[in-house]
C-alpha positions as CSV (number, residue, x, y, z in Angstrom):
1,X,-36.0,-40.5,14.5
2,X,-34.7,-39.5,11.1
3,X,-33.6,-42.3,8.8
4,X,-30.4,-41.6,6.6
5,X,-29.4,-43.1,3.8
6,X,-25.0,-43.1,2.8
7,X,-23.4,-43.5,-0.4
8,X,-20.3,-44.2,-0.6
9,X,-17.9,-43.6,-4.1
10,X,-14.1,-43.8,-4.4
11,X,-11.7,-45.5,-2.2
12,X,-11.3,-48.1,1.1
13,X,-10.4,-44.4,2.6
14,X,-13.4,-43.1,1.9
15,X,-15.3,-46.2,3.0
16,X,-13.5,-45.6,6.1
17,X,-15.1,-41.8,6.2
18,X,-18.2,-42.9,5.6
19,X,-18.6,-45.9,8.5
20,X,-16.9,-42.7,10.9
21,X,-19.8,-40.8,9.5
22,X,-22.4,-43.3,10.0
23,X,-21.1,-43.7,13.8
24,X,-21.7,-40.0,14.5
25,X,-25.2,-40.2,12.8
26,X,-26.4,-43.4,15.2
27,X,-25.0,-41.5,17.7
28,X,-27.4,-38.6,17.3
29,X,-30.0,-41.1,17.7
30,X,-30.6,-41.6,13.3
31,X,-31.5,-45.0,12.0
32,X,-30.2,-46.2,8.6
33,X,-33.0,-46.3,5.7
34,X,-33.8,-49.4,3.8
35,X,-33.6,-47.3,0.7
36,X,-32.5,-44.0,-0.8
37,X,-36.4,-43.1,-1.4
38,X,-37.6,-44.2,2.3
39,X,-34.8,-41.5,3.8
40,X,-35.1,-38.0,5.0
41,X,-31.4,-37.3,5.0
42,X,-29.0,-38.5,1.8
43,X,-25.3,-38.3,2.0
44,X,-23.4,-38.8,-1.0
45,X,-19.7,-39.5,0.0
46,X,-18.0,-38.2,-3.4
47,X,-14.2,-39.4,-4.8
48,X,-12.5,-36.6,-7.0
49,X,-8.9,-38.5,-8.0
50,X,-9.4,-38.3,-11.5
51,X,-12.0,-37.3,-14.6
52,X,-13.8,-40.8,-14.1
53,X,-14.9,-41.0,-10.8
54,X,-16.1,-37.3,-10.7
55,X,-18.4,-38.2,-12.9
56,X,-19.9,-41.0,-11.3
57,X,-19.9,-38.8,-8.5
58,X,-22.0,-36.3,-9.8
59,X,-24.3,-38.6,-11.9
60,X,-24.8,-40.7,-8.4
61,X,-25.9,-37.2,-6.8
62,X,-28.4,-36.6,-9.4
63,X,-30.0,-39.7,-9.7
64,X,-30.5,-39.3,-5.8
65,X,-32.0,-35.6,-6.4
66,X,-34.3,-37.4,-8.8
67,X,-35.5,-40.4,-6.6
68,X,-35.4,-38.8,-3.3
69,X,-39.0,-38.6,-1.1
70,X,-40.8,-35.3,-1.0
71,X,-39.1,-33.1,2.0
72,X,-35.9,-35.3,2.0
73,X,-32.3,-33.5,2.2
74,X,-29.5,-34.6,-0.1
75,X,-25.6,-33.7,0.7
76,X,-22.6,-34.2,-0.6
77,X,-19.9,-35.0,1.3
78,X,-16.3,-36.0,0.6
79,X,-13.5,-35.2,-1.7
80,X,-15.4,-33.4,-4.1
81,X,-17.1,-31.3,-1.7
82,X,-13.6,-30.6,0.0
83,X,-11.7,-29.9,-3.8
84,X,-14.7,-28.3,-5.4
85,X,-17.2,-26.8,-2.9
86,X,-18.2,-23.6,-4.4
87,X,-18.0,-24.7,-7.9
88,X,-20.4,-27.7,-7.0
89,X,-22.5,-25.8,-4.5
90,X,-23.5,-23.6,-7.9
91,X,-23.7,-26.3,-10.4
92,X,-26.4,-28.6,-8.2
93,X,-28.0,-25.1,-6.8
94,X,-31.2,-27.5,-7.5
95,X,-30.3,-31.0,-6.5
96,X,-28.5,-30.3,-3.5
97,X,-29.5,-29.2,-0.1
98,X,-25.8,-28.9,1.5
99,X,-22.2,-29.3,0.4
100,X,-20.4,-30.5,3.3
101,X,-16.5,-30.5,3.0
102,X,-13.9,-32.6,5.6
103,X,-15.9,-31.6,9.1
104,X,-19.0,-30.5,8.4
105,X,-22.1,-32.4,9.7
106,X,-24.4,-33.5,7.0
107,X,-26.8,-33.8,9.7
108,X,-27.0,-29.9,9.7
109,X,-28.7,-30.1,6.6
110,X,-31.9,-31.4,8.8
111,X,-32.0,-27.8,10.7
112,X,-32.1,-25.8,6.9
113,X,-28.8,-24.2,8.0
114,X,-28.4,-20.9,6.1
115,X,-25.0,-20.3,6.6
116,X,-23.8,-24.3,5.5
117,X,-26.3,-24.5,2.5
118,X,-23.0,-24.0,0.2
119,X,-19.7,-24.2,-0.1
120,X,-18.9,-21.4,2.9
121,X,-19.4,-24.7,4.7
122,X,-15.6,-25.8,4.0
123,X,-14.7,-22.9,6.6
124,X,-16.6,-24.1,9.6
125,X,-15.3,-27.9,10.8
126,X,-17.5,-29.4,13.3
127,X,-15.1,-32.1,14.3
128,X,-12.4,-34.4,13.4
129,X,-13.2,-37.0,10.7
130,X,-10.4,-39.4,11.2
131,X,-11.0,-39.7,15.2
132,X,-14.8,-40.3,15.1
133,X,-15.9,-43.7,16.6
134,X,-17.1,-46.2,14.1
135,X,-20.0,-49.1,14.8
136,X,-18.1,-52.7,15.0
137,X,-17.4,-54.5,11.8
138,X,-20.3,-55.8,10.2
139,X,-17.8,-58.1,8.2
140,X,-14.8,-60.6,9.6
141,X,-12.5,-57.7,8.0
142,X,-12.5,-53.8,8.1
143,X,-10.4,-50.8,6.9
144,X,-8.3,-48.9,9.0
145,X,-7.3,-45.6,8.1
146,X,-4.0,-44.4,10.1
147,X,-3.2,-40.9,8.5
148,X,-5.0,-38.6,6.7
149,X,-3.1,-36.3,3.8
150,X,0.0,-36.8,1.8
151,X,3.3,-35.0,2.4
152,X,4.6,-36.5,-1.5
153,X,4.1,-34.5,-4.7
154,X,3.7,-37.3,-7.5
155,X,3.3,-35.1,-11.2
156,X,-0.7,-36.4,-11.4
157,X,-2.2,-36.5,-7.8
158,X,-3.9,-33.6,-6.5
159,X,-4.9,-35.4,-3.3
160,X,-2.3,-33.5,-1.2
161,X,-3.5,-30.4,-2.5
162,X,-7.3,-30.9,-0.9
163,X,-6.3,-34.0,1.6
164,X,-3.4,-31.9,3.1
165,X,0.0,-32.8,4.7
166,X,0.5,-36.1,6.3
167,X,-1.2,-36.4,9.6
168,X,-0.5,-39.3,11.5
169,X,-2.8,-41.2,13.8
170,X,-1.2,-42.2,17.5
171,X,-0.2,-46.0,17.9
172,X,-2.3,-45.6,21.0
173,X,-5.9,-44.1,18.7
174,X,-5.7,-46.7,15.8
175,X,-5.3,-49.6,18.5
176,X,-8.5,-48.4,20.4
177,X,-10.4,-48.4,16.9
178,X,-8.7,-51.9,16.0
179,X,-10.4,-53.1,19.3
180,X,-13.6,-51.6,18.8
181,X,-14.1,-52.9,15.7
182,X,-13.6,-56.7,16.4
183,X,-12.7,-57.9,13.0
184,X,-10.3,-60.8,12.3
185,X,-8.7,-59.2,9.6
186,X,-7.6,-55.5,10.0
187,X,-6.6,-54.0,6.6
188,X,-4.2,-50.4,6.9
189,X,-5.2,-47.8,4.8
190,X,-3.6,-44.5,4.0
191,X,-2.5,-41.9,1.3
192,X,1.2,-43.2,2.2
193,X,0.9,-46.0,4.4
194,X,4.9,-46.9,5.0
195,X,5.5,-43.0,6.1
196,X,3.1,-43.7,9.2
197,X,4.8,-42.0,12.0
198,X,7.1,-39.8,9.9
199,X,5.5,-36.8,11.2
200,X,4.9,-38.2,15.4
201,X,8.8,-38.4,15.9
202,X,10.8,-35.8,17.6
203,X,14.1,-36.7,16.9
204,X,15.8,-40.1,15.1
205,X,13.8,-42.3,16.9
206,X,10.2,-42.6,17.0
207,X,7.0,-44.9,15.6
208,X,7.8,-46.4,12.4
209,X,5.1,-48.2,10.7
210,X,6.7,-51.9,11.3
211,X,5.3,-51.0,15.3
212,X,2.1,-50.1,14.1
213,X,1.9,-53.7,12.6
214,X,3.2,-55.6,14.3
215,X,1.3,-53.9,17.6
216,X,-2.2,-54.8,15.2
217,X,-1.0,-58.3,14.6
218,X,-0.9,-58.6,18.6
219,X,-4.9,-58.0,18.2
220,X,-6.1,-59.8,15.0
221,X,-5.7,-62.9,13.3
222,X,-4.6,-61.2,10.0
223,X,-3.4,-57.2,9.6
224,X,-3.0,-56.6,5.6
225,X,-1.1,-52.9,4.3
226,X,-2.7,-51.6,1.4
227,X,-0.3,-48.6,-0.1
228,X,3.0,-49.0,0.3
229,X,5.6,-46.3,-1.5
230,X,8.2,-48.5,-3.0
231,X,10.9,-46.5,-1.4
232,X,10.0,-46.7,2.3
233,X,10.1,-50.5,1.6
234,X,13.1,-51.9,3.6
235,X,14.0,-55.1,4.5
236,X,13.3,-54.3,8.2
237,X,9.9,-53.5,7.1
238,X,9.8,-57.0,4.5
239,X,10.7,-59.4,7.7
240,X,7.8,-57.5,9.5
241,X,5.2,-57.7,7.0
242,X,6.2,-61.5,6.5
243,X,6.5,-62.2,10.1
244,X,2.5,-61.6,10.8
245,X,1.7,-64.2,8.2
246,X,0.0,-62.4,5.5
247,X,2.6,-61.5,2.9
248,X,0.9,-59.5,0.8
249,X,2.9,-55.9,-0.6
250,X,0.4,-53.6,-2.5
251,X,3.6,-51.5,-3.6
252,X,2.6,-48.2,-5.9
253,X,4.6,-48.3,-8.5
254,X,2.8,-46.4,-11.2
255,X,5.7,-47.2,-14.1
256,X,8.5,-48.7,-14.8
257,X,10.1,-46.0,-17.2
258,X,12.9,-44.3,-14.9
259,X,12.8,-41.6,-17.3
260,X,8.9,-41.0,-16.6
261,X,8.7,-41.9,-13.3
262,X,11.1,-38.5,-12.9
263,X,8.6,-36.5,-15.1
264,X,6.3,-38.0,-12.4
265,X,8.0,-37.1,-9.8
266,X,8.1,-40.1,-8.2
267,X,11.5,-42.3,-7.6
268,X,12.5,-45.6,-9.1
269,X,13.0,-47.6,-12.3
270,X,12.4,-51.3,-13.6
271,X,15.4,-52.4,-12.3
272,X,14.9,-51.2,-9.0
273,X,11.8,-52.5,-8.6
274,X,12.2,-55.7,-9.9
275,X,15.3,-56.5,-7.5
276,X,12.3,-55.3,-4.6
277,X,10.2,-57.7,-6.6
278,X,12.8,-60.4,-5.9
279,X,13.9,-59.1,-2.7
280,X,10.2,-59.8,-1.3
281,X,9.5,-63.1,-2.8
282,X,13.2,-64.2,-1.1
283,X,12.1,-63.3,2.1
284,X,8.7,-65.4,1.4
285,X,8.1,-67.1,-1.8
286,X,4.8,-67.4,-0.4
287,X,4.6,-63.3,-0.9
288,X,1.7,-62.0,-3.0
289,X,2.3,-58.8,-4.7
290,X,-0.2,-56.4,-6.2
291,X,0.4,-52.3,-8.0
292,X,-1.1,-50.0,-9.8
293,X,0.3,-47.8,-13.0
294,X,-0.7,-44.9,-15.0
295,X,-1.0,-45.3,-18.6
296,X,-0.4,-42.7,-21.1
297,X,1.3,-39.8,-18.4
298,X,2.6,-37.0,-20.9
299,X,5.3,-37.7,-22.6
300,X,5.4,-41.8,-22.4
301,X,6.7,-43.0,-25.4
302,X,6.8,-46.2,-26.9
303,X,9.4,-47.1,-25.8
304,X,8.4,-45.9,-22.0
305,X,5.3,-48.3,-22.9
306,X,7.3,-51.1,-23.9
307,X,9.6,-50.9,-20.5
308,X,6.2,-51.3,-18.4
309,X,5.1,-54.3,-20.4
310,X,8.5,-55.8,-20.3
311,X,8.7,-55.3,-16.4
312,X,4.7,-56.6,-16.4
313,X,6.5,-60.2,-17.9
314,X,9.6,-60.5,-15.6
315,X,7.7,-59.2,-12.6
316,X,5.1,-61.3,-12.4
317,X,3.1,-59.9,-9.9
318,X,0.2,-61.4,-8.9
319,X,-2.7,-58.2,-9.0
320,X,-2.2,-55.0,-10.9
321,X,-4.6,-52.0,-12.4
322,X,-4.2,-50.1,-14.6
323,X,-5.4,-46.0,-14.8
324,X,-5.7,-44.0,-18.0
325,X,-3.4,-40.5,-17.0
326,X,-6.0,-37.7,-16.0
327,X,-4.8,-34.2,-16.3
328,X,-5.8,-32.9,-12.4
329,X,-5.7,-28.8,-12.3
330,X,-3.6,-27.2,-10.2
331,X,-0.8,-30.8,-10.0
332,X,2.5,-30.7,-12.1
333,X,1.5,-32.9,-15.1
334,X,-1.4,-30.7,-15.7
335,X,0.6,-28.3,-17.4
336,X,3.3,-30.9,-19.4
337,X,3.5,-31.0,-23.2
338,X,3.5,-34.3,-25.0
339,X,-0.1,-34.9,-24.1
340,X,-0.4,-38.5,-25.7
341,X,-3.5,-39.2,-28.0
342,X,-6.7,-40.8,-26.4
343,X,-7.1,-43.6,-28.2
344,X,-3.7,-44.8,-27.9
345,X,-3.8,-44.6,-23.8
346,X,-7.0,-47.0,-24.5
347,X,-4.6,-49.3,-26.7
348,X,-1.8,-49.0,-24.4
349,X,-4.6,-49.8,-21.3
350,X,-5.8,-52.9,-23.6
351,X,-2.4,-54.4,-24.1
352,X,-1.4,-54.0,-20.3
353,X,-4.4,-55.5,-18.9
354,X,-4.5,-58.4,-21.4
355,X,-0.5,-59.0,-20.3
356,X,-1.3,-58.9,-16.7
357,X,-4.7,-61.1,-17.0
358,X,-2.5,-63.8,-18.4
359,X,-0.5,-63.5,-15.5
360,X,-2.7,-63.4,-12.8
361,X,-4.7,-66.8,-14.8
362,X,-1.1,-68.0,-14.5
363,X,-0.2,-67.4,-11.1
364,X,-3.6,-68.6,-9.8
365,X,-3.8,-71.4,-12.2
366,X,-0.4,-72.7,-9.8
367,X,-2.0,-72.6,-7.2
368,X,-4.2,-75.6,-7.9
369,X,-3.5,-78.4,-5.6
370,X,-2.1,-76.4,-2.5
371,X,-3.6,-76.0,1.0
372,X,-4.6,-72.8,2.1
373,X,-6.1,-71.2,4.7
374,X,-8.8,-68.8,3.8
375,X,-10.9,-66.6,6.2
376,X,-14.4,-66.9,5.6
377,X,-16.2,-63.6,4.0
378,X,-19.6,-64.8,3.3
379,X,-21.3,-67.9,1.9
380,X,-19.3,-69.6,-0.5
381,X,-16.7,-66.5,-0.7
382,X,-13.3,-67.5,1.2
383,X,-9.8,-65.4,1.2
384,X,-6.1,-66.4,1.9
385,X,-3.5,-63.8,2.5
386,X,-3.0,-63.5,-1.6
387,X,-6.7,-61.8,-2.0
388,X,-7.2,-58.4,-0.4
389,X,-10.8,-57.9,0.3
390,X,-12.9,-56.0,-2.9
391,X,-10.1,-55.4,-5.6
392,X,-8.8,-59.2,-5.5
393,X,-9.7,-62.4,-6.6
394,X,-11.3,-64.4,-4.1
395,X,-11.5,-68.1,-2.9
396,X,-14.9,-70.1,-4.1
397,X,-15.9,-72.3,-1.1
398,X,-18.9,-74.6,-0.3
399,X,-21.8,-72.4,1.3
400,X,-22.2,-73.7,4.4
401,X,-18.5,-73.5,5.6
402,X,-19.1,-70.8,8.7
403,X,-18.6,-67.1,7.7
404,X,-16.0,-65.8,10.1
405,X,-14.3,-68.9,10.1
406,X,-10.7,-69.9,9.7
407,X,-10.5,-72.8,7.4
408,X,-7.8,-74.7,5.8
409,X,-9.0,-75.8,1.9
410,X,-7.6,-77.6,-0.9
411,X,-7.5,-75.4,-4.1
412,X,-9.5,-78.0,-7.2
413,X,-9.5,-74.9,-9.7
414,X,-8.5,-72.1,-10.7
415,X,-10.8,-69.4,-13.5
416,X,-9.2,-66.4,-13.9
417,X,-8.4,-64.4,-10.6
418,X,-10.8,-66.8,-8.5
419,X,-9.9,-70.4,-7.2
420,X,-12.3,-73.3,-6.3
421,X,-11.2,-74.6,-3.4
422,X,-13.2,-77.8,-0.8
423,X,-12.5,-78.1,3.1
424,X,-9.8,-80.5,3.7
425,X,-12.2,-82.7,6.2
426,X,-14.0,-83.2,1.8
427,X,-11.2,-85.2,0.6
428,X,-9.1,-86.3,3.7
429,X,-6.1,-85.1,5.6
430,X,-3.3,-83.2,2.8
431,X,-0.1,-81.5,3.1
């Protein structure tokens, strides 16, 4: 019975890929590895979003050329094998047994395929990656990924050029996966989560992605959205998200300079956003908000920079990121003059992150003496609907409250992004 072992880089999305791959590999009857070293087939799933995490893509291929048993096969797998197949098929001639793009079964690379050794392998799909069963969640949450592609041309993202155009799962496909998996929490996933549906409808009516939610939130205790394009966000769609119980809008946002967001090519402004900011938190001042921005897109001037850290302070949201601008061949920004200076986008990062750090500190730091309800991840790790699993803070619990568990706690501390919080059976009955 071969053993593999599966890397996975880059985003929930990809996560999602890999668990889809792992189910088609147990089906063939292969057993997971205990290590890289003890496997005879490696699968590397790679991300290829930006500069940064190419890199740790190909060093995390290497370094699993190096280490792999005598007689092992190493692939890679993913985004960078779907963007860059040839050109990586050449470079890791060496290293690499099989580039396998979007399709393509790393587990060919057991039978010394001829024909899928390189990137020729991108021509020949095998089967579709987003409808593959997945084993049951191993955790009380899991990913669920209900499109594949984009159908939006933002200035930096190259995704749609490689992922494709929006393809939408059925209601009827992601409910079956939903059920299979078994978790409590079900987190949506997708390139442009609020368009779910868009491209299912026939005519002006059709699935819109407040039925997708609320049809999940009839199966799990808790169904969280992750990617939201601020434009598709309507009221309709606020009162849904609200009404499951987990208020929580990861909105992309990427600026707040309505003069760079259209070098971007993306919609909105400061203003816009901040009366969604309000909008939201209306609805639910319990509402947790989280985005993400690019820092140092060409052309942003100080003044652009300024805008962003003055939205940052009357905002107030409760996560953001921050991404230094990557120049992605073959997307719009690629080819833009006013290319700003490297080690101003790091001081421009620096000041962002330090005004949103203060802010999260704050927001948590209010949260002391509240009673929340937390789902239990593992021992002594806890979340409430304002902490999306792995890129949140998270809720410090005592150890022996039951993982899987629903508990109500009472929030002692707060350190940063992460609270301290005891059971409510510790100190008595509270409201």
């Amino acid at each position: 019975m071969p053993r593999y072992w599966l890397e996975t880089l880059g985003c929930p999305k990809n996560q999602v890929d890999s668990e889809k791959l792992v189910g088609r590999m147990e089906l063939q009857g292969h057993s997971p590895a205990a290590s890289p070293d003890r496997a005879d087939l490696i699968v590397v799933n790679t991300c290829a979003f930006i500069e940064a995490a190419r890199e740790e893509s190909v060093g995390v291929v290497l370094d699993m050329a190096r280490h792999r048993r005598p007689g092992a096969k190493l692939v890679v797998t993913g985004c960078m094998a779907e963007r860059y197949g040839e050109e990586l098929a050449e470079a890791l001639d060496e290293e690499v047994d099989m580039v396998a793009p979007f399709g393509v079964d790393p587990s060919l690379a057991l039978g010394e395929p001829v024909t899928l050794r390189r990137g020729s392998a991108g021509k020949r799909p095998s089967f579709d990656l987003l409808e593959l069963p997945r084993p049951p969640a191993s955790a009380p949450w899991a990913y669920v990924k209900v499109a594949e592609g984009c159908d939006r041309a933002c200035g930096f993202c190259a995704i749609p050029s490689f992922r494709g155009r929006q393809r939408s799962r059925t209601l009827d496909a992601v409910l079956r996966e939903v059920d299979e998996l078994g978790a409590k929490e079900i987190v949506l996933v997708a390139q442009d989560l609020a368009s779910w549906g868009r491209d299912l409808r026939t005519g002006p009516t059709g699935p819109r992605i407040g039925d997708l939610v609320e049809a999940v939130a009839r199966r799990a205790q808790r169904v969280r959205l992750l990617y939201l394009y601020p434009s598709s966000v309507n009221q309709e769609l606020v009162d849904v998200i609200c009404g499951t119980g987990v208020p929580y809008f990861d909105l992309s946002l990427q600026h707040a300079s309505r003069s760079l967001l259209r070098r971007m090519r993306r919609w909105g402004d400061g203003e816009r956003f901040s009366s969604l900011v309000r909008q939201i938190r209306a609805t639910d001042p319990q509402a947790t908000l989280r985005s993400s921005f690019v820092v140092g897109y060409p052309g942003e001037t100080e003044e652009d920079h300024d805008q962003l850290l003055a939205f940052l302070e009357e905002a107030r949201l409760d996560w953001a990121g921050f991404f230094a601008f990557s120049a992605e061949d073959g997307t719009f920004a690629a080819g833009l003059d006013g290319q700003v200076d490297e080690q101003l986008i790091h001081e421009r990062l620096r000041e962002c992150s330090e005004v949103q750090d203060r802010i999260t500190a704050e927001r948590r730091e209010e949260l002391v003496g509240s009673v929340v309800e937390v789902l239990v991840d593992s021992p002594g790790v806890g979340r409430s609907h304002r902490e999306a699993p792995e890129i949140d803070g998270i809720v410090g619990i005592p150890p022996d409250v039951g993982v899987g568990s629903t508990e109500k706690v009472l929030v002692v501390g707060a350190e940063g992004p992460d609270l301290e919080a005891v059971p409510l059976g510790a100190v008595g009955e509270q409201t």
